[in-house]
C-alpha positions as CSV (number, residue, x, y, z in Angstrom):
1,X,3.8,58.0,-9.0
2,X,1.1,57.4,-7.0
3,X,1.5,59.0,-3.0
4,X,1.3,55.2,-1.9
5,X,4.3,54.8,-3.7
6,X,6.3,58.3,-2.7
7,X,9.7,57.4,-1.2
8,X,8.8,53.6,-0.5
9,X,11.3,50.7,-2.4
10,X,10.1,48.4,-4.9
11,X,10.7,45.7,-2.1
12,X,8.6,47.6,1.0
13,X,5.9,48.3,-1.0
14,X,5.6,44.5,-2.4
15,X,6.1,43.7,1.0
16,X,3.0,45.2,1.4
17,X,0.9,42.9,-0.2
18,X,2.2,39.9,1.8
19,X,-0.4,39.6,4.3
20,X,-2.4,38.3,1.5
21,X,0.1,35.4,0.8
22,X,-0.6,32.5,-1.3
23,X,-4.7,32.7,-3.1
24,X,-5.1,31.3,-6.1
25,X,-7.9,32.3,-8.8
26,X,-8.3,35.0,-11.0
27,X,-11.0,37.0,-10.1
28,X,-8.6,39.5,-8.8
29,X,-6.5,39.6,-11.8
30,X,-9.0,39.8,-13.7
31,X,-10.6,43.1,-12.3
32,X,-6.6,44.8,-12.2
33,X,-6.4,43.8,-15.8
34,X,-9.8,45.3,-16.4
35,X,-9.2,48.3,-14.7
36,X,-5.6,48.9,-16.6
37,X,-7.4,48.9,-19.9
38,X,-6.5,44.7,-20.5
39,X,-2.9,45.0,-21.5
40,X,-2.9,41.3,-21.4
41,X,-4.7,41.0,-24.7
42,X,-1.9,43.3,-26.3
43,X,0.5,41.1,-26.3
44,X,1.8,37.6,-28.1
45,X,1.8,35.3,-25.3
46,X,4.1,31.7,-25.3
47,X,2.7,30.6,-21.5
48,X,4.7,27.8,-19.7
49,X,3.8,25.4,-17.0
50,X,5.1,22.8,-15.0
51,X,7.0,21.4,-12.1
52,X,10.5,21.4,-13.2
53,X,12.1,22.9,-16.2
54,X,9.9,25.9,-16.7
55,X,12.6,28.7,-16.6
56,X,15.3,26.6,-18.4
57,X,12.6,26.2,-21.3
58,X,11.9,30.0,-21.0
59,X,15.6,31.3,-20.9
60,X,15.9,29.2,-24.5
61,X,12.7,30.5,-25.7
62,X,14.4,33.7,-25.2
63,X,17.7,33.2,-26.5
64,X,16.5,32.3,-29.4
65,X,13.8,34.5,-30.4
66,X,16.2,37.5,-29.8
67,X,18.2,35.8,-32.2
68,X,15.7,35.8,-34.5
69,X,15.7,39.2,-34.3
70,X,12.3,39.9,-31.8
71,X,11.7,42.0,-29.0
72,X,11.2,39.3,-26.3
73,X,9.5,40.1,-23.1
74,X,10.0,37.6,-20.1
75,X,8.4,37.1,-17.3
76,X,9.6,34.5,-14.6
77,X,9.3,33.5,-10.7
78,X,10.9,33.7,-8.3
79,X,13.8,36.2,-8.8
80,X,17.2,36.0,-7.3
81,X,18.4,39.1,-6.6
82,X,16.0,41.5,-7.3
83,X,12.2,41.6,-8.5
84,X,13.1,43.6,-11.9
85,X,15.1,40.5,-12.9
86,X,11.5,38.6,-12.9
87,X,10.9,41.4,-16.1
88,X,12.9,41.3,-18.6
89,X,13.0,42.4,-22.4
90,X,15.8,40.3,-24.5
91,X,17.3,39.9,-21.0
92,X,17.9,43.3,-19.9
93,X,16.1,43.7,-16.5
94,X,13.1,46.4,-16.3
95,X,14.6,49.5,-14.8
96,X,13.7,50.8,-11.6
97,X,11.6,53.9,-12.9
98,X,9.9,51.8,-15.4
99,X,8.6,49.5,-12.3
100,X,8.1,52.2,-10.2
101,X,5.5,53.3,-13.3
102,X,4.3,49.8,-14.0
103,X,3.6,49.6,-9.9
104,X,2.3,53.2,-9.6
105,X,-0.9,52.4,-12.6
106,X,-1.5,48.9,-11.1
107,X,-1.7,50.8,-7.7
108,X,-4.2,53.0,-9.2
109,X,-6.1,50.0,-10.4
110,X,-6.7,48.7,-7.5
111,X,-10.1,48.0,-6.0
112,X,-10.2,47.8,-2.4
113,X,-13.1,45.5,-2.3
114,X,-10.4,43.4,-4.3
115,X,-7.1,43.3,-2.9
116,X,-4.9,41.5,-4.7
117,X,-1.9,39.4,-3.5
118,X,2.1,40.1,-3.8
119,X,2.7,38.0,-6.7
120,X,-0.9,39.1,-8.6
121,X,0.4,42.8,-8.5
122,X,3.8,42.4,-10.1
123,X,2.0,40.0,-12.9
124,X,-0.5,43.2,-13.2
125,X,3.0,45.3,-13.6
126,X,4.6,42.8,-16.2
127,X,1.2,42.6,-18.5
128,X,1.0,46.8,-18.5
129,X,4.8,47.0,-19.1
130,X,5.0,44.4,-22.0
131,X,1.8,46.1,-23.8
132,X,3.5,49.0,-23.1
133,X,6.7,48.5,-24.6
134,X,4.7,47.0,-27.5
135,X,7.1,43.6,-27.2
136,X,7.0,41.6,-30.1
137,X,6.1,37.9,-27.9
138,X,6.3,37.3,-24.1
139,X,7.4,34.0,-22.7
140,X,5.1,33.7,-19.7
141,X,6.0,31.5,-16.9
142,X,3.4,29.7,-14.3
143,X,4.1,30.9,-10.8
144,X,1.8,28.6,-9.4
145,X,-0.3,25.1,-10.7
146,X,-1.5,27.0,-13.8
147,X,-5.6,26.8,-13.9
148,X,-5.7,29.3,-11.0
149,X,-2.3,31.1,-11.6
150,X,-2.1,34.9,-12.3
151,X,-0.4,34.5,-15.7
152,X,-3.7,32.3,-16.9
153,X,-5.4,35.2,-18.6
154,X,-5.0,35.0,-22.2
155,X,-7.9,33.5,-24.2
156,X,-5.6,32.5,-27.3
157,X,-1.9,32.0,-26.4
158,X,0.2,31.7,-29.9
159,X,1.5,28.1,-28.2
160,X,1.6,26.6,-24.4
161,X,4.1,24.2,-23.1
162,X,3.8,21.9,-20.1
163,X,7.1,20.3,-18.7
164,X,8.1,17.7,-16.7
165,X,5.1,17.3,-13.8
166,X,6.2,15.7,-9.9
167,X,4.8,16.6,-6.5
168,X,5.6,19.6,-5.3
169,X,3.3,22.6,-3.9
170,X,1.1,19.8,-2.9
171,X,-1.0,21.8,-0.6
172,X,-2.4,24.5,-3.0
173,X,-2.1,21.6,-6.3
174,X,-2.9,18.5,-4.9
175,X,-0.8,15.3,-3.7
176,X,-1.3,12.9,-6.7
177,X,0.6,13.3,-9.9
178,X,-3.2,13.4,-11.7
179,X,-3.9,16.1,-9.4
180,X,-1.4,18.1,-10.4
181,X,-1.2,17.6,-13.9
182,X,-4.9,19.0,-14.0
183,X,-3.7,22.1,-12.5
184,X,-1.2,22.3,-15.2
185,X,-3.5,21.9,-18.0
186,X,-5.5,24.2,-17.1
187,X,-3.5,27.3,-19.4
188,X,-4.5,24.8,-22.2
189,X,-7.0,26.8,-24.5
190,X,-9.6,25.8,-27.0
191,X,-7.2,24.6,-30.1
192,X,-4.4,26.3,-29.0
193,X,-1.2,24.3,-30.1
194,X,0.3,22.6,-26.6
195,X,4.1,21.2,-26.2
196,X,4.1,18.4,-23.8
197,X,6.5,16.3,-22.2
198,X,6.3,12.9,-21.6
199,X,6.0,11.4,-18.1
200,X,4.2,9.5,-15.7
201,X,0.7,7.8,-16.9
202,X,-1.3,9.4,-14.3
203,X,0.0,12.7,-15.3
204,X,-0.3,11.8,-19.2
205,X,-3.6,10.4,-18.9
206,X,-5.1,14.1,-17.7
207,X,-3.1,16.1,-20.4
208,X,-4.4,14.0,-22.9
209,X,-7.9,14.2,-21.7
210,X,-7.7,18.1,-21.3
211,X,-6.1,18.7,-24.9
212,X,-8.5,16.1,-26.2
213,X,-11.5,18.2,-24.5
214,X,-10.3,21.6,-25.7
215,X,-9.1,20.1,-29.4
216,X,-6.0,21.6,-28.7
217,X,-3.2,20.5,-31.4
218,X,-0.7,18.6,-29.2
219,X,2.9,17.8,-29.7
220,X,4.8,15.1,-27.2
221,X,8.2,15.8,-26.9
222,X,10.7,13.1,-26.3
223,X,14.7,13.9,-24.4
224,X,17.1,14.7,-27.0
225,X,20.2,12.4,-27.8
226,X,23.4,13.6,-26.0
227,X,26.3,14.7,-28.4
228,X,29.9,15.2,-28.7
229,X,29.1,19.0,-29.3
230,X,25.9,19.2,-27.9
231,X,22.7,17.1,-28.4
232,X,20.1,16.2,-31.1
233,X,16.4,15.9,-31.6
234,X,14.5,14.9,-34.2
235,X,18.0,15.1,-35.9
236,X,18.6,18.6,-35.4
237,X,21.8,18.9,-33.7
238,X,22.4,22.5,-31.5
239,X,24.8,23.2,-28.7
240,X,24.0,22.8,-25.3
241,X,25.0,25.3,-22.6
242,X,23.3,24.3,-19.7
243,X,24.8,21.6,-17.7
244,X,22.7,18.4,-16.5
245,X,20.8,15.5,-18.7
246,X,17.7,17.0,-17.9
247,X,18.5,19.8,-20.4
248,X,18.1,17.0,-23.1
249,X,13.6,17.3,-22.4
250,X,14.3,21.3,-22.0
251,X,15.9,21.4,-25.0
252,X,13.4,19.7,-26.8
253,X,10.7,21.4,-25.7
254,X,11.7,25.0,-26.6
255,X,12.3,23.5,-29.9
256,X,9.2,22.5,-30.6
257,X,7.8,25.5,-29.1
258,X,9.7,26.9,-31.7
259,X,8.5,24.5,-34.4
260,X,4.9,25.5,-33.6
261,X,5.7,29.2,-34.0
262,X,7.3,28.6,-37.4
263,X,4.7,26.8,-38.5
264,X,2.3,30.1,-37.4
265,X,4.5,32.3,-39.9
266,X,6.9,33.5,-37.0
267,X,10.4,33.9,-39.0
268,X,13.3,31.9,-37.0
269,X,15.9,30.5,-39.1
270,X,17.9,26.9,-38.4
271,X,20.6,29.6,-37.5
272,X,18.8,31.6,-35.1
273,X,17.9,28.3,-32.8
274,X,21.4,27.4,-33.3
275,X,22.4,30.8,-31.9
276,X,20.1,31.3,-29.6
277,X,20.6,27.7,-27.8
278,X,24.2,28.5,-27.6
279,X,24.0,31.7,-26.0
280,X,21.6,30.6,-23.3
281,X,22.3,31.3,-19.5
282,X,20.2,30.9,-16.5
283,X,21.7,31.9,-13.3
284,X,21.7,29.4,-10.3
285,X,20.8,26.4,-11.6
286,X,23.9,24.1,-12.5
287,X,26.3,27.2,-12.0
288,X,29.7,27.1,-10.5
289,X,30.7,30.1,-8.7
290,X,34.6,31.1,-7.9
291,X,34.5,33.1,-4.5
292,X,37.0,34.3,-2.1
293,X,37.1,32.0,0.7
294,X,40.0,31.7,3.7
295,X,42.7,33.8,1.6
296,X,42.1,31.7,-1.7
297,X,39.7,31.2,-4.4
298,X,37.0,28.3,-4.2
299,X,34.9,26.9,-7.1
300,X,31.1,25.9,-5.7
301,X,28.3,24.5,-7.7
302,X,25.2,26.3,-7.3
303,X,21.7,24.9,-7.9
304,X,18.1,25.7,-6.6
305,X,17.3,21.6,-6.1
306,X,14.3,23.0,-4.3
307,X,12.0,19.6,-4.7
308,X,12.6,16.1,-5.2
309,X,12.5,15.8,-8.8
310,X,15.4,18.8,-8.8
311,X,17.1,16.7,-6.3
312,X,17.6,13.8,-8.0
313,X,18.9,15.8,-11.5
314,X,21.0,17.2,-9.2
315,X,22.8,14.2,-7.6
316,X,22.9,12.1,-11.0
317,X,24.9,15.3,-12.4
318,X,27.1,15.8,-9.8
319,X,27.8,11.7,-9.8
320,X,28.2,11.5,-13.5
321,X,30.6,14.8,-13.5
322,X,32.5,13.8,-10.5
323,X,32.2,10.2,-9.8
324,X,35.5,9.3,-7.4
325,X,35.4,12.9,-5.5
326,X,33.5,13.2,-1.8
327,X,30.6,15.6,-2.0
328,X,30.1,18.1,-0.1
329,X,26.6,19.8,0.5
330,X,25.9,23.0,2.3
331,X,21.5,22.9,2.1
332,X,18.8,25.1,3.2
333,X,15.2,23.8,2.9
334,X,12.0,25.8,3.3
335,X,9.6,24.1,5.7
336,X,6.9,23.9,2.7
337,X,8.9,21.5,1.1
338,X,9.6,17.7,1.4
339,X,12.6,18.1,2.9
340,X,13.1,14.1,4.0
341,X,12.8,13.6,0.0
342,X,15.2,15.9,-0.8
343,X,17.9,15.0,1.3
344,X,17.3,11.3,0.3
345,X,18.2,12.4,-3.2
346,X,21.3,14.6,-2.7
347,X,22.8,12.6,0.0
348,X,25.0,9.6,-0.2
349,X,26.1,8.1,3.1
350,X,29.8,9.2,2.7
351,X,29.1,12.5,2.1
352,X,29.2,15.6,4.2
353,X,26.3,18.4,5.3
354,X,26.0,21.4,6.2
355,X,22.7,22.7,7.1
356,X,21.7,26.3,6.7
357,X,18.9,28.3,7.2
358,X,17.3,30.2,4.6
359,X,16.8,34.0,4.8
360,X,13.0,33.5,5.0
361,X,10.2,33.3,7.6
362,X,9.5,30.0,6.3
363,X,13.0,28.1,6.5
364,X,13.3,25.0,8.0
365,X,15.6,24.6,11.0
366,X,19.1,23.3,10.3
367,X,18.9,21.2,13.9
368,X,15.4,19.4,11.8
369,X,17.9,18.9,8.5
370,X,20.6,17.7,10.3
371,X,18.1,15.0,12.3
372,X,16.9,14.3,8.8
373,X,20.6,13.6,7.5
374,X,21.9,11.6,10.6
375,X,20.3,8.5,9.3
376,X,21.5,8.4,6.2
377,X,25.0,9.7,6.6
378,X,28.0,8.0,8.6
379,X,28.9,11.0,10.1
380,X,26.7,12.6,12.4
381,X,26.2,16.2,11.3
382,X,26.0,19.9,12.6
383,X,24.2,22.4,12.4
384,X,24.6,25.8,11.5
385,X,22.7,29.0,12.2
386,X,24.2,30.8,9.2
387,X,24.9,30.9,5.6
388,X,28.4,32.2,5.6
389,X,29.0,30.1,8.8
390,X,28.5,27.3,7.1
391,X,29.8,27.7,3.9
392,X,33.1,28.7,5.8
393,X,33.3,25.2,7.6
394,X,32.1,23.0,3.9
395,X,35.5,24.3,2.6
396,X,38.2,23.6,5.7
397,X,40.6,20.7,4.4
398,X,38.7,20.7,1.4
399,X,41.2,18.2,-0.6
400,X,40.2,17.2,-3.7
401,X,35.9,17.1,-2.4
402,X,33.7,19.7,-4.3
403,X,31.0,21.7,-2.4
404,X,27.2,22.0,-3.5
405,X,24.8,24.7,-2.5
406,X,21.3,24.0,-3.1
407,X,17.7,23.0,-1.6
408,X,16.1,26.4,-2.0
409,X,16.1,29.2,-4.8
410,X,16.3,31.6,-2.0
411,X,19.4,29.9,-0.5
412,X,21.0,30.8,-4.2
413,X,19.5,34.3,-4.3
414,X,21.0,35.0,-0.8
415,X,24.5,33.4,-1.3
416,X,24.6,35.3,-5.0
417,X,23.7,38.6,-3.2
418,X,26.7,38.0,-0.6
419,X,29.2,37.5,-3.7
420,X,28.1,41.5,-5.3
């Protein structure tokens, strides 16, 4: 390991790189990748964009290929609990020493004329890791937009997918749905086969225009068909694990993905997809939690709901699933988000809120949520300064009301970390 590395954690020495924030483009990653002998253009690549949707597309991606019997490489943003579960071969976290390695030869590879930034040095790590574990494909998720991201390095993916675009990241992507979708297209390659959803016709209109340009093979994916024991596309019935109607487009888009590989000589059997979709999981979206609350176990729902597009899945689960019960929301919001169209979707006028800040520099104030949420609720709300403060109040008298945590990924990172 290299002496910038000697008896630092993964976490202080990524900290490190902080100071560089958020600066998209890929000059930097491109002179790492260089430098660590292009690892990038060692390995099958399956790259994913979009606003919402992107990691419930890649966690079936993976189920399934493993399934199939492949060595599946994932790579994902942000974590949770702990960067090595942004890494992941068929699911199994990379291992502390194999970061620390990873980290040590991107650290080598550094120029300092070219510093890169946090999230560009633990994309450097994933690419030399996967190439060196020799993976059989890697699912590659967008951090950011997509033209500028990090991952946006391979010349000749095996298949992209774009999901379901909306505003969000507005600042670095633009503020019109066009906008945005452009960034998105941009991991579209020259007649590379592309997975699209369907959407708005601003947003269309540009990925159709891109893959047009690029004579990339494109396949528009329409919402499965809810059924009794799970859903159907394109009559091909599978089960369906993950809760919420907008797993119906998710679904359907990791099938195709899969379609497109099959069609490229990848071997995954109708029982393999079956498999694989029934084994999915992806922690802290749609997940109910039992914890340990005032002497007695509590069930809470869990979700990230971290834009407006989340929001709004969120809220037309919870209503479908529990139409005649009170809801009860305990909600932090980072202050880069539209945190007025957030709490517009989630919250009903009957409901309660509980406003919590999350465990980052860039939370917003639960005094500004609670402003936010006076006008649309009929009770005035308060505000609380911490997380287990106030999930302690959302469950006093409880009754028969059921208590949602959501608004920010790193909300459900911190409260998961509190329940280990």
């Amino acid at each position: 390991m290299s002496p910038q590395l000697l008896n630092q954690s993964t976490d202080a020495y990524l900290a490190s790189f902080e100071q560089f924030g958020i600066h998209l483009g890929l000059d930097r990653i491109h002179q790492l990748l260089n430098a660590l002998g292009n690892p990038h253009q060692r390995v099958p690549v399956i790259h994913v964009a979009g606003t919402n949707g992107k990691g419930s597309v890649c966690a079936f991606l993976l189920s399934i290929l493993q399934a199939a019997g492949y060595r599946v490489g994932r790579y994902t943003s942000p974590h949770l609990l702990d960067w090595r579960e942004r890494i992941t071969i068929n699911g199994v976290w990379i291992s502390d020493q194999d970061l620390g390695k990873a980290l040590s030869a991107v650290q080598n590879a550094i120029a300092p004329e070219f510093p890169p930034t946090q999230f560009e040095v633990i994309t450097a790590a994933m690419w030399w890791y996967f190439a060196e574990q020799q993976v059989d494909i890697a699912i590659i998720e967008t951090g950011l937009g997509g033209r500028l991201d990090a991952t946006n390095v391979c010349d000749h993916p095996l298949v992209c997918a774009i999901t379901s675009i909306g505003l969000d990241h507005c600042q670095q992507l633009g503020n019109t749905l066009g906008a945005i979708a452009s960034e998105k297209a941009g991991i579209m390659k020259p007649q590379c086969p592309v997975v699209m959803a369907g959407g708005e016709p601003d947003a269309i209109a540009v990925l159709q225009a891109r893959s047009a340009d690029l004579q990339s093979p494109v396949t528009w994916v329409s919402s499965a068909k809810r059924t009794t024991t799970g859903a159907s596309w394109q009559g091909f019935e599978y089960p369906l694990p993950l809760l919420g109607n907008h797993q119906l487009i998710n679904s359907a888009i990791a099938i195709a993905v899969i379609q497109s590989l099959q069609s490229q000589g990848w071997q995954i059997s109708r029982d393999a997809i079956i498999t694989g979709m029934a084994n999915t999981q992806w922690a802290g979206r749609l997940q109910w939690i039992e914890l340990q609350l005032q002497g007695k176990s509590q069930k809470i729902l869990i979700d990230g709901a971290h834009n407006v597009a989340a929001a709004k899945y969120l809220r037309q689960f919870v209503d479908e699933a529990f139409p005649s019960q009170r809801k009860r929301w305990v909600v932090g919001i980072l202050n880069t988000k539209d945190q007025s169209g957030i709490l517009k979707e989630i919250l009903h006028p009957d409901d309660l809120f509980f406003p919590v800040p999350v465990s980052s520099p860039a939370t917003t104030e639960p005094q500004s949520l609670a402003k936010i949420a006076t006008a649309i609720l009929k009770t005035t709300p308060q505000a609380y300064n911490s997380l287990p403060l106030g999930l302690e109040t959302a469950f006093d008298d409880i009754g028969d009301d059921i208590v949602i945590l959501c608004g920010s990924l790193y909300l459900v990172g911190e409260f998961l970390a509190k329940q280990n």
